[in-house]
C-alpha positions as CSV (number, residue, x, y, z in Angstrom):
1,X,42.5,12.6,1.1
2,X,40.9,13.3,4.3
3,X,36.9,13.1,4.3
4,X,35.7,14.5,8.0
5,X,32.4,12.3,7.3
6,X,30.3,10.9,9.9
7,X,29.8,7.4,8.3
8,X,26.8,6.0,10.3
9,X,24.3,2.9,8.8
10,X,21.6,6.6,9.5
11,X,24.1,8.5,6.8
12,X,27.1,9.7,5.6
13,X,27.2,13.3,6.6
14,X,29.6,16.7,6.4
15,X,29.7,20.2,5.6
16,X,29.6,20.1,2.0
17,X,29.4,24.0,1.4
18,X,32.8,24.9,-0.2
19,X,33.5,27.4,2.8
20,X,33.1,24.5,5.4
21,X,30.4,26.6,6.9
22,X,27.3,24.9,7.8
23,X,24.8,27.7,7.1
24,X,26.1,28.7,3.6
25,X,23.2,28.3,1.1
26,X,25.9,28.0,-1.7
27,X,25.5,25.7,-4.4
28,X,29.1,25.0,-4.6
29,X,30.9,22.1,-2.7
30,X,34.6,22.0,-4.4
31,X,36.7,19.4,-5.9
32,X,37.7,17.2,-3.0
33,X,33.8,16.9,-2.2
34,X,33.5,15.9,-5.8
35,X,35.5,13.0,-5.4
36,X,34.4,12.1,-2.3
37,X,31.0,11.6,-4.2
38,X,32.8,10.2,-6.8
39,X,34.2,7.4,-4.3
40,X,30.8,6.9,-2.4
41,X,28.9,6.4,-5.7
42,X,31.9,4.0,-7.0
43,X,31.5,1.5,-4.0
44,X,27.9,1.8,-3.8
45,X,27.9,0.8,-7.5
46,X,30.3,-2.2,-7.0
47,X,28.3,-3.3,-3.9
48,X,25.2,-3.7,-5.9
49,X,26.4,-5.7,-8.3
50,X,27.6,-8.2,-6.2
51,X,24.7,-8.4,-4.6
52,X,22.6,-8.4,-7.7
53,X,22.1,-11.6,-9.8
54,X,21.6,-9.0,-13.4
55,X,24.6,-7.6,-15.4
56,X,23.4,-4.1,-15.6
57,X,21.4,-3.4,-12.1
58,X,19.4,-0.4,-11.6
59,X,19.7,2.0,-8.7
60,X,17.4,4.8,-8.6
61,X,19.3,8.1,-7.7
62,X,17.2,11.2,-5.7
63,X,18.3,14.4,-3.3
64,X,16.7,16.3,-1.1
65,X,16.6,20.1,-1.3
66,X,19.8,21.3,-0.1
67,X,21.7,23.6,-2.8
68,X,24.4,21.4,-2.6
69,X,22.3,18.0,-3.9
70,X,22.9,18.9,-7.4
71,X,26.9,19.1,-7.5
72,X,26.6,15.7,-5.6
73,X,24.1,14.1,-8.3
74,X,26.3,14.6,-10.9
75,X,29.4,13.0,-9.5
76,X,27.1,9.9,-8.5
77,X,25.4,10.3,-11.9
78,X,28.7,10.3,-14.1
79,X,30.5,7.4,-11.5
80,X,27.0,5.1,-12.1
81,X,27.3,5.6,-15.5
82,X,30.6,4.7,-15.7
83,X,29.8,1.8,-14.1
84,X,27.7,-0.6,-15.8
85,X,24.8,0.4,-14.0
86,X,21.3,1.4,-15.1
87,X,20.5,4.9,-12.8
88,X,17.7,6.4,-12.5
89,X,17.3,9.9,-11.3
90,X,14.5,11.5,-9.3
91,X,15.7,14.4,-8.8
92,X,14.4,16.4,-5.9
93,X,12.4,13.3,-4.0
94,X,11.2,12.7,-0.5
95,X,13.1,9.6,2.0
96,X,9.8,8.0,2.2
97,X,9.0,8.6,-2.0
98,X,12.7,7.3,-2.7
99,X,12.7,4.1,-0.6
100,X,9.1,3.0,-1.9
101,X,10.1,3.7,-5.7
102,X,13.0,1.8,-4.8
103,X,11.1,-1.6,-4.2
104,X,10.8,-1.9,-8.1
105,X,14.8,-1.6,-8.5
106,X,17.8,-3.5,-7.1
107,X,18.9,-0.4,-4.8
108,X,18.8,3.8,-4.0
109,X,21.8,6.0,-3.0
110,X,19.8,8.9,-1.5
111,X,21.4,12.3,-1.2
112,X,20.5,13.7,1.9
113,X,21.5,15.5,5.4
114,X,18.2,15.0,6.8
115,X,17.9,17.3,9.9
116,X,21.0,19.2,9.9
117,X,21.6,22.3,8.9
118,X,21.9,23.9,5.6
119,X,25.1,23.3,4.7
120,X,25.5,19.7,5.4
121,X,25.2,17.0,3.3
122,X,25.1,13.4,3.0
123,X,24.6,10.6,1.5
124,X,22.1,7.0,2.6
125,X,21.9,3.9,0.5
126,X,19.6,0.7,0.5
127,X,18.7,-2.0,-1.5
128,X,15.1,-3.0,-2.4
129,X,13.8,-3.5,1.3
130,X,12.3,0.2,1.5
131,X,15.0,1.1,4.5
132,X,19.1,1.8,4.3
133,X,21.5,-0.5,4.9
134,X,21.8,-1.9,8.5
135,X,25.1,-1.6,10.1
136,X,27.4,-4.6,9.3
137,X,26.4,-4.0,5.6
138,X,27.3,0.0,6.1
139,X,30.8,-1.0,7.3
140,X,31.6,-2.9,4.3
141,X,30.7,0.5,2.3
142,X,32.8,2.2,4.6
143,X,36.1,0.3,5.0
144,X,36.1,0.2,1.0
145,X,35.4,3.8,0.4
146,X,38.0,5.3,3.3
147,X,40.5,2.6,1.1
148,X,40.2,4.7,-1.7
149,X,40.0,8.4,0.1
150,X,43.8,6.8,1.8
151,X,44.9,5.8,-1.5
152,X,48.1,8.1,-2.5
153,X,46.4,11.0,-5.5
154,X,43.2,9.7,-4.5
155,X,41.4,13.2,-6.0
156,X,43.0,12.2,-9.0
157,X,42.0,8.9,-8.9
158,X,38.7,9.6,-8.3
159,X,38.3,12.0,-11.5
160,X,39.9,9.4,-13.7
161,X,36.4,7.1,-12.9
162,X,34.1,9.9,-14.8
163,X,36.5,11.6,-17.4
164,X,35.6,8.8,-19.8
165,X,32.2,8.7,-19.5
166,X,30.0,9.8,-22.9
167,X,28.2,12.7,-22.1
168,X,25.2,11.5,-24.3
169,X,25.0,8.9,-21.6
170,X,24.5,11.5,-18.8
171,X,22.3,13.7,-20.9
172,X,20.3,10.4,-21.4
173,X,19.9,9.9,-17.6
174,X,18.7,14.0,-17.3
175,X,16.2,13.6,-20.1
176,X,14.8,10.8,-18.6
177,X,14.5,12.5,-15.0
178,X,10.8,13.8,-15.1
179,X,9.4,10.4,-16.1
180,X,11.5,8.5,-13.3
181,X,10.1,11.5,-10.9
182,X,6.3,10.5,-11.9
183,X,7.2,6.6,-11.4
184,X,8.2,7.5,-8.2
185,X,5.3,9.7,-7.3
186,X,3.1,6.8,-8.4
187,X,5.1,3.4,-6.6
188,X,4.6,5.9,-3.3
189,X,1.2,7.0,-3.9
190,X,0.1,3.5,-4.1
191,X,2.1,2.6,-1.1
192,X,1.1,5.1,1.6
193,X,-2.2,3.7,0.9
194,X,-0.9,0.1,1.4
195,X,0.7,1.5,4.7
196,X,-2.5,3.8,6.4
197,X,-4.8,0.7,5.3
198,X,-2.1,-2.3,6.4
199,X,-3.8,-3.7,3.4
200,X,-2.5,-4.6,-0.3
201,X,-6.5,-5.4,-0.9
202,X,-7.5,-2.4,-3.1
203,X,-11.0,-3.5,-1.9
204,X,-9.9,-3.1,1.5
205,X,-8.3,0.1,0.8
206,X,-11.1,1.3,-0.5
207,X,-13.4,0.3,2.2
208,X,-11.2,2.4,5.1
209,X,-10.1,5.0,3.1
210,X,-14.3,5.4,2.2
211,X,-14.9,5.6,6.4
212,X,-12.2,8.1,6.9
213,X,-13.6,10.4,4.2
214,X,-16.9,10.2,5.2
215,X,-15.7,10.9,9.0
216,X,-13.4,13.9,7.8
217,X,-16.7,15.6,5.5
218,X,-18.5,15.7,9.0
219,X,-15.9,16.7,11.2
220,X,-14.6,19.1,8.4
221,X,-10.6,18.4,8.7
222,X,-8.3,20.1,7.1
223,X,-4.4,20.2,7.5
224,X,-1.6,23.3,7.1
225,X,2.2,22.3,6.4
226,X,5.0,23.6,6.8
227,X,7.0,22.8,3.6
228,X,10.4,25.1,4.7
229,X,11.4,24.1,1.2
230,X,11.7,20.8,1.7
231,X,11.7,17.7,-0.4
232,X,8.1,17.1,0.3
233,X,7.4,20.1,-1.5
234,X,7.3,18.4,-4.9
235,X,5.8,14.9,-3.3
236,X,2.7,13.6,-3.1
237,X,1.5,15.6,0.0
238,X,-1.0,18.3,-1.9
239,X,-2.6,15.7,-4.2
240,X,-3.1,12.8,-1.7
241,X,-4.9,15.3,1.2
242,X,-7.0,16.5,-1.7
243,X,-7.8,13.1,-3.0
244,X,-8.7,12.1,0.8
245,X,-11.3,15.5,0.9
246,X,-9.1,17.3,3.3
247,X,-8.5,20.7,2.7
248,X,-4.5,21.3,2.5
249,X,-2.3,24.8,3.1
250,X,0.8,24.8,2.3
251,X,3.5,28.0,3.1
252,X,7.2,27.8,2.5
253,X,6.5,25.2,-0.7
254,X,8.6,25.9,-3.0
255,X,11.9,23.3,-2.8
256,X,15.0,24.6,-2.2
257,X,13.8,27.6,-0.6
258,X,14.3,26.9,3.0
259,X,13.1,29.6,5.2
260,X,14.4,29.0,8.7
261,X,16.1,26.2,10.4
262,X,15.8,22.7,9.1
263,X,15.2,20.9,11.7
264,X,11.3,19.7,12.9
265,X,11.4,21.1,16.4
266,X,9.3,23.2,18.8
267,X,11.3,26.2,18.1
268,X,10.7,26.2,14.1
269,X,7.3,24.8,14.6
270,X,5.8,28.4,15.1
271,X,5.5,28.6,11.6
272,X,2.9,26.3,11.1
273,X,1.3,27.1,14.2
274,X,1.0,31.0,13.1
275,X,-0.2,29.8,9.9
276,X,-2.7,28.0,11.6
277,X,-4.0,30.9,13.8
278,X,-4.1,33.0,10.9
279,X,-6.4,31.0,9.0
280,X,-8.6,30.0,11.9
281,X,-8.8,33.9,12.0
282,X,-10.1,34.1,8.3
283,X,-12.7,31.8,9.0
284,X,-11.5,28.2,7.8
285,X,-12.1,26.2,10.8
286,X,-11.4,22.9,9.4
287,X,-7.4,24.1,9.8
288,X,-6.9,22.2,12.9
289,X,-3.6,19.4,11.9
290,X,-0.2,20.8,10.6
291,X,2.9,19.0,10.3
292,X,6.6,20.6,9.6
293,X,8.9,18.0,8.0
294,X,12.6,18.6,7.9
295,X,14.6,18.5,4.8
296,X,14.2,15.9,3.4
297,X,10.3,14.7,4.5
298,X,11.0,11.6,6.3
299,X,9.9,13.4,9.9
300,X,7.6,15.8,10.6
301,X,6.3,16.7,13.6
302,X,2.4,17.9,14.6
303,X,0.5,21.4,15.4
304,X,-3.0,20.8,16.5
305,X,-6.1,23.8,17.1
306,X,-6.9,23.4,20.7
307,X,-10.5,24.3,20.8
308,X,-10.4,24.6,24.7
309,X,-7.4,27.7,24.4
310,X,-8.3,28.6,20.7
311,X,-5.1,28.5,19.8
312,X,-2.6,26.3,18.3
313,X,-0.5,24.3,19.9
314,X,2.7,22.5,19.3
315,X,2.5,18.9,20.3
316,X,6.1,17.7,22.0
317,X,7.8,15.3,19.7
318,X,7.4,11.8,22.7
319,X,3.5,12.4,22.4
320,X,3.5,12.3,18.4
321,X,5.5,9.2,18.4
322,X,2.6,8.2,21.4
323,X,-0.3,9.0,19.5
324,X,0.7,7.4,16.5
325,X,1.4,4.1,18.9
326,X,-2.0,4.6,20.1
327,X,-3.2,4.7,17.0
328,X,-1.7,1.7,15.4
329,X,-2.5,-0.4,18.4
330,X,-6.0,0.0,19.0
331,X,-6.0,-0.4,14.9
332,X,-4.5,-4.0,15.7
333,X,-6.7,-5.2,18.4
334,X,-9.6,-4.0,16.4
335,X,-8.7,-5.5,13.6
336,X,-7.3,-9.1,15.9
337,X,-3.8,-8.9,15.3
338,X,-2.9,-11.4,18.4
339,X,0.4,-10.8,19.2
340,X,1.0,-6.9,18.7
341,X,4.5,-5.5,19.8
342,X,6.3,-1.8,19.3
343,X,10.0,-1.2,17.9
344,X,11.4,1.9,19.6
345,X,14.4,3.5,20.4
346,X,16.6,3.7,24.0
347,X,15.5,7.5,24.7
348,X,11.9,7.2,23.7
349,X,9.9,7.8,27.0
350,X,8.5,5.1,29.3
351,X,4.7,6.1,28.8
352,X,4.9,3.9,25.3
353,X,5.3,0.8,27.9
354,X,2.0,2.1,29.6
355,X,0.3,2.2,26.3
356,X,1.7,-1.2,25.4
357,X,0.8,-2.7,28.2
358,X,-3.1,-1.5,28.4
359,X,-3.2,-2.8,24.7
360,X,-1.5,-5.8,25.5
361,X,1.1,-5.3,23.0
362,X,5.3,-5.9,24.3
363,X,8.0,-2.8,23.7
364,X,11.2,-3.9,22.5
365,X,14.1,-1.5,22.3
366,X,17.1,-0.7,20.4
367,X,20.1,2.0,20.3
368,X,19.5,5.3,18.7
369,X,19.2,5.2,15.1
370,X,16.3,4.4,12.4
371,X,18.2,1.0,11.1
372,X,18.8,0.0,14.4
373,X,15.0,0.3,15.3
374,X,14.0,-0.8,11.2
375,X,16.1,-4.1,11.9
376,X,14.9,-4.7,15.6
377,X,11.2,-4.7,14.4
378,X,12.3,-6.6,11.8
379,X,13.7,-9.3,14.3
380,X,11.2,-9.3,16.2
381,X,8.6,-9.8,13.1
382,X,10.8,-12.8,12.2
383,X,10.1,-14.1,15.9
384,X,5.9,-14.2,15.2
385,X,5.3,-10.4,16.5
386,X,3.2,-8.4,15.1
387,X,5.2,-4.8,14.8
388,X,3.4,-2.7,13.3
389,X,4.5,0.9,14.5
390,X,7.7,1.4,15.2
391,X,10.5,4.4,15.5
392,X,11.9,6.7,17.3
393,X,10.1,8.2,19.7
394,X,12.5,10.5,21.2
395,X,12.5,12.7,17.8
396,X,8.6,11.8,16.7
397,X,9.6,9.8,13.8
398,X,7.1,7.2,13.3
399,X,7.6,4.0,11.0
400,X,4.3,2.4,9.5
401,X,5.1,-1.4,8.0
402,X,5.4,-2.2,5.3
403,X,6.9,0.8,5.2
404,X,11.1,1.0,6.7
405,X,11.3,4.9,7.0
406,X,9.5,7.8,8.4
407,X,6.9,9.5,7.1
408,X,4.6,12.4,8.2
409,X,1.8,11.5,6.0
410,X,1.5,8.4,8.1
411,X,1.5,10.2,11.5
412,X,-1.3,12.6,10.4
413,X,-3.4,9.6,9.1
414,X,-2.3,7.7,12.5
415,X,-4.1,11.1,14.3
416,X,-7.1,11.6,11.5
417,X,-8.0,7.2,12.2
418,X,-7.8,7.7,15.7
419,X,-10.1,11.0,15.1
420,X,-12.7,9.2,12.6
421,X,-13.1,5.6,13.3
422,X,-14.6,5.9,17.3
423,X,-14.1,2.2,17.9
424,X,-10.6,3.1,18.0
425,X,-10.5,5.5,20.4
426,X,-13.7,3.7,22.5
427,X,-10.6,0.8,22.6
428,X,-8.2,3.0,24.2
429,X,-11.2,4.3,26.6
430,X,-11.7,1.2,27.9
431,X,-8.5,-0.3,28.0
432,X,-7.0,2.9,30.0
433,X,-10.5,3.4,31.9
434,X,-11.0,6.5,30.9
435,X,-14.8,8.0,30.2
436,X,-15.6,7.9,26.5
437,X,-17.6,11.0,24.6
438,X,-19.4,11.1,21.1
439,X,-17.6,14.3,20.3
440,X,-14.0,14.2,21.4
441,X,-11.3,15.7,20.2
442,X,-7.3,15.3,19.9
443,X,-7.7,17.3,23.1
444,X,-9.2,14.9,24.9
445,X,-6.9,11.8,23.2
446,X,-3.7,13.8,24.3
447,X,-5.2,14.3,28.0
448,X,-5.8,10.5,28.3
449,X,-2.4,9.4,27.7
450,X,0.1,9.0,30.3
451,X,2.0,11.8,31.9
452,X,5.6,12.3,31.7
453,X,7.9,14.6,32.0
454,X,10.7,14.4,29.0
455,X,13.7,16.6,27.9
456,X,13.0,17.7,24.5
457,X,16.1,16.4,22.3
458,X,16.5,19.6,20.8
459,X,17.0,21.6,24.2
460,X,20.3,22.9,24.8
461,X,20.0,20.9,27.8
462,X,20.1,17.8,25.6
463,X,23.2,18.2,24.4
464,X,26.9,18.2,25.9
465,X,30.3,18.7,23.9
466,X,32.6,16.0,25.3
467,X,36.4,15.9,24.7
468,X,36.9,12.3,25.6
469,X,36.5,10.7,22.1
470,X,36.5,7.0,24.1
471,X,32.8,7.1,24.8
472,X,33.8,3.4,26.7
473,X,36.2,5.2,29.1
474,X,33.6,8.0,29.2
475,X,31.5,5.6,30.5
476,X,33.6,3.5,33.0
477,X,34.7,7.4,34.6
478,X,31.4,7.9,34.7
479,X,30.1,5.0,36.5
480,X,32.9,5.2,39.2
481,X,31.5,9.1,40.1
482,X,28.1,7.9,39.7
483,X,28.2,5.2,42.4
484,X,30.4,7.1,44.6
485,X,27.2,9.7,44.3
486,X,24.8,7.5,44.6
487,X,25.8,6.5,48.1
488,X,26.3,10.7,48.6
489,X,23.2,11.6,47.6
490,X,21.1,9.0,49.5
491,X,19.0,12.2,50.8
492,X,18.2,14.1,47.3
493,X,16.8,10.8,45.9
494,X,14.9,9.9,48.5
495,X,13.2,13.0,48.2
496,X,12.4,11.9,44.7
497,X,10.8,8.3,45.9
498,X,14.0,6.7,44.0
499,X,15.4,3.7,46.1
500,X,17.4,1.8,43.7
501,X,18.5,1.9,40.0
502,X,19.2,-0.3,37.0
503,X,21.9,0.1,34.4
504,X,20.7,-0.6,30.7
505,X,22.7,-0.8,27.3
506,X,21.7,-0.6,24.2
507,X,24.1,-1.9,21.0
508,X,22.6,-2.0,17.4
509,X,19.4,-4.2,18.1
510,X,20.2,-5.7,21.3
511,X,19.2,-4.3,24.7
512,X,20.8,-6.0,28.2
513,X,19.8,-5.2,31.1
514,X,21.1,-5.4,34.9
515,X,24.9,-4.9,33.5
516,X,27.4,-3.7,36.4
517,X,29.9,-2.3,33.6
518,X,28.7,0.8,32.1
519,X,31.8,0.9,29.8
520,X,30.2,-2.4,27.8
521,X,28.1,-0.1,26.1
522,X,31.1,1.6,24.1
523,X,29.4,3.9,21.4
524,X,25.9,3.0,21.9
525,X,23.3,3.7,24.3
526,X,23.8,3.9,28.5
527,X,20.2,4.5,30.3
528,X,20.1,4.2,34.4
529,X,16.4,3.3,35.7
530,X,15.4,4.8,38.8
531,X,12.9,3.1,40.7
532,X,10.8,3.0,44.1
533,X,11.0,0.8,47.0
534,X,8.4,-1.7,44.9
535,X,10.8,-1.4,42.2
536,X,8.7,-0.1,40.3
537,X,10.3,2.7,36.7
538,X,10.2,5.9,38.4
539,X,12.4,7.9,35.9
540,X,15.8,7.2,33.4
541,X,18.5,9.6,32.3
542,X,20.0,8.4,29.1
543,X,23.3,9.1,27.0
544,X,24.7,8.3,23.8
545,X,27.1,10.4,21.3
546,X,25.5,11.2,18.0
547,X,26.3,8.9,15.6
548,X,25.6,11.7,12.4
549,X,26.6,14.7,14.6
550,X,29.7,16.2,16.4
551,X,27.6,16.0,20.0
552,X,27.2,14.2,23.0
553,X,23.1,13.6,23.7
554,X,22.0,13.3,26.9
555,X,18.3,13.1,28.3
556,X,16.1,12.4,31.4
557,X,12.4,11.3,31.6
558,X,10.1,10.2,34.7
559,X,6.7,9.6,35.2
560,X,3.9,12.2,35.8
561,X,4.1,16.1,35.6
562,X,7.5,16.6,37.3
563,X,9.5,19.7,35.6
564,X,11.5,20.2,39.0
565,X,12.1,16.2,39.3
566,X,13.2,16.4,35.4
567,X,15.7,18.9,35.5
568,X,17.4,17.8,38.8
569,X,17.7,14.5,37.5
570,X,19.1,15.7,34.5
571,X,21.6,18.3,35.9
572,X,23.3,15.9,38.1
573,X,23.8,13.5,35.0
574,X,25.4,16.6,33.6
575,X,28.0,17.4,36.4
576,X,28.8,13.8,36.4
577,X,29.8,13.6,32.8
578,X,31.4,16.3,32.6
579,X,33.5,15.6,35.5
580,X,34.0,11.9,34.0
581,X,35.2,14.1,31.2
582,X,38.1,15.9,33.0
583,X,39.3,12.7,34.4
């Protein structure tokens, strides 16, 4: 039985509309998707047994939105149950809501597609960390599971796991589904407040959480989402802005009823941004922060009311992952963390080592993917760092610790601190020499931070279909074209201030620099530095194929307001590759 899954550590992902189209809305996913849940539950459930020290572990059990979560659920539901393991299930739940709840159980299987569209699903799993499984422990799942999708009548065998199982059992689990949902509501509740506050002192918690509410009754803030039916929809969202005094608009909120395209983007961002406008027009002023997560609530990225223009405007997915670095940064020198550091991904821009550096804090980097970054912070924590904001900057995702996943609530809260408490931003002032004002605004944050010109990963642009499915070969054909060219094109750079370059990989958690193969970076990240005659970043370009999508990503960012410098860059990366490609 052939599965066509992507089986990264990020998620297991398909099509699991029964047409194989990736925009159907059906509900309906077929019997070989069945048992391909069927499978993934089984070896999920034998995985966390071993690893568990209790006869009958618990693994909480949650979807996202999609139409197709349901049909899923009840394979995983029936295969737990069969088992001899304790499932609990949430229902529709939020990534973030999931993995906190999941703290107080011995692991989650999530059902999720994230980002992608419609039709796709997937599935992510985890223990009791708060993040999914990093890669080694992934592969294990994987080997085991395509064992018994080869296995000769593997449909059949898969049905044989749940034909036995008591129905009273699964009704049991069903009953039981609004109480687990509530548990869940309440473990995350309590730990986004653990997360804004890095603080398990309710004292403490109350303390900050006192300054930002009487900072946001002056400075009236309010916040409009986005919910494009997503899992966040039936979170905490509504209930925790309310209990914070900020007025909260929701449109789209109804789960499951997904209005446009999924993913969290400039392009679907208008929605919010129009919603914004509108009520700015009928008077409520304090709408000036919206966020749009995608389907499943683990990313969402930011709309902001520009007082200067009166409108609002979408901020580019690099500057929310930078403003939530600022954020957390100037939190940890205020509050004397002494040896701050940030987690991010290959692609995320070079203006997060300017930050850094004028906070004193180190950047560390890892290849695309959240449990790649999750485990490299993680590392690096183990090594006396403090990392307290992490992710990847290239999409806006933003991880808080203790948290080990996304969240939107915590980028807003990363925005309204830096909004509220002034010694935060009088910090970043200082530190970056800029002039400091009594009544600033996100305006004025955004304008101090440091200029650079980045593709957006969602631009057509950013993204190549390549035949070659050796992405090692790729690579060594693409180094031989790219020194030939470099020598070529001695005039074009030049012209660019670029004098010499640097080749850097990136594999799981692990980033080497100065390498002379390109080829050594096989399926994970390949960045080449351009820099001056003082050798001194000027701009990368960056490639990697996605590891939960059918696609070849490619990117280019350089320093200061450079569109021409930015696209040439990136368009001869282009012709290379896809002449390495031909080869």
């Amino acid at each position: 039985m052939k599965t066509n899954m992507i089986l990264s550590a990020s998620g297991w992902r398909k099509v699991f509309a029964i047409s194989g189209q990736e925009q159907d809305k059906t509900s309906m996913i077929g019997e070989e998707n069945i048992a391909i849940s069927i499978f993934a539950a089984k070896v999920f459930a034998d995985y966390v047994k071993e690893k568990s020290s209790k006869s009958n572990p618990t693994v909480i059990l949650g979807m996202d939105a999609r139409p197709t979560g349901p049909a899923i659920a009840e394979a995983a539901i029936k295969t737990f149950a069969g088992s001899d393991v304790n499932v609990k299930f949430t229902g529709i739940t939020a990534a973030p809501e999931i993995m906190a709840y999941s703290k107080k159980a011995d692991g989650f299987m999530y059902i999720s597609a994230s980002h992608n569209p419609v039709g796709h699903n997937g599935i992510k799993f985890g223990l009791n960390a708060g993040g999914v499984l990093n890669g080694s422990e992934n592969a294990k799942l994987v080997e085991k599971f395509l064992k018994l999708c080869d296995a000769e009548d593997a449909k059949t065998k898969a049905f044989e796991l749940i034909n036995t199982v008591p129905e009273e059992k699964v009704s049991e689990i069903y009953r039981n589904e609004k109480n687990v949902k509530n548990e869940a509501l309440s473990s995350y509740h309590d730990f986004l407040k653990e997360t804004i506050t890095a603080s398990r002192n309710q004292e403490r918690q109350k303390e900050i959480f006192q300054i930002l509410q009487d900072s946001i009754s002056k400075n009236n803030i309010g916040v409009v989402c986005d919910m494009n039916g997503s899992a966040r929809s039936v979170s905490v969202d509504s209930d925790f802005f309310a209990e914070n005094k900020i007025n909260f608009y929701a449109i789209h909120n109804r789960a499951g009823e997904i209005a446009h395209e999924i993913i969290p983007e400039a392009e679907n961002l208008v929605y919010v941004a129009a919603e914004m406008e509108k009520l700015q027009k009928e008077g409520k002023k304090e709408a000036v922060l919206g966020y749009m997560p995608d389907c499943d609530g683990d990313r969402g990225n930011i709309v902001y009311w520009d007082e200067n223009v009166k409108k609002a405007v979408i901020v580019k997915a690099q500057e929310v992952f930078s403003l939530s670095v600022l954020a957390e940064l100037c939190w940890q020198v205020w509050t004397g963390d002494k040896n701050p550091a940030v987690a991010v991904n290959c692609p995320t821009s070079m203006r997060i080592e300017e930050i850094a550096s004028k906070l004193g804090a180190k950047v560390f980097r890892a290849e695309v993917g959240e449990a790649n970054v999750v485990n490299l912070a993680a590392e690096k924590r183990a090594e006396g760092f403090d990392v307290r904001i992490f992710g990847e900057g290239s999409n806006g995702g933003t991880i808080t610790y203790p948290s080990a996943v996304r969240d939107p609530i915590n980028t807003i809260f990363a925005i309204i601190k830096l909004l509220s408490i002034k010694e935060l931003y009088k910090i970043w002032c200082e530190k970056n020499g800029s002039a400091f004002k009594e009544n600033y605004t996100l305006t004025d944050i955004l304008s101090s931070l440091p200029e650079y010109t980045t593709t957006g990963v969602s631009e057509e642009r950013a993204v190549l279909h390549i035949e070659n499915k050796d992405h090692a070969d790729l690579k060594g054909k693409f180094q031989k074209i790219f020194e030939k060219q470099w020598n070529e094109q001695k005039i074009f750079l030049e012209n660019w201030g670029i004098s010499s370059y640097e080749a850097v990989i990136t594999n799981g958690t692990k980033e080497s620099p100065a390498v002379t193969d390109f080829s050594l970076s096989k399926k994970g990240g390949l960045k080449i530095l351009f820099k001056n005659k003082n050798h001194e970043n000027l701009a990368f370009i960056w490639m990697r194929g996605s590891g939960t999508e059918p696609v070849f990503r490619i990117m280019c960012d350089v320093k200061g307001n450079k569109p021409e410098m930015e696209k040439a860059l990136l368009s001869w990366e282009t012709e290379m590759l896809l002449a390495a490609d031909k080869e």
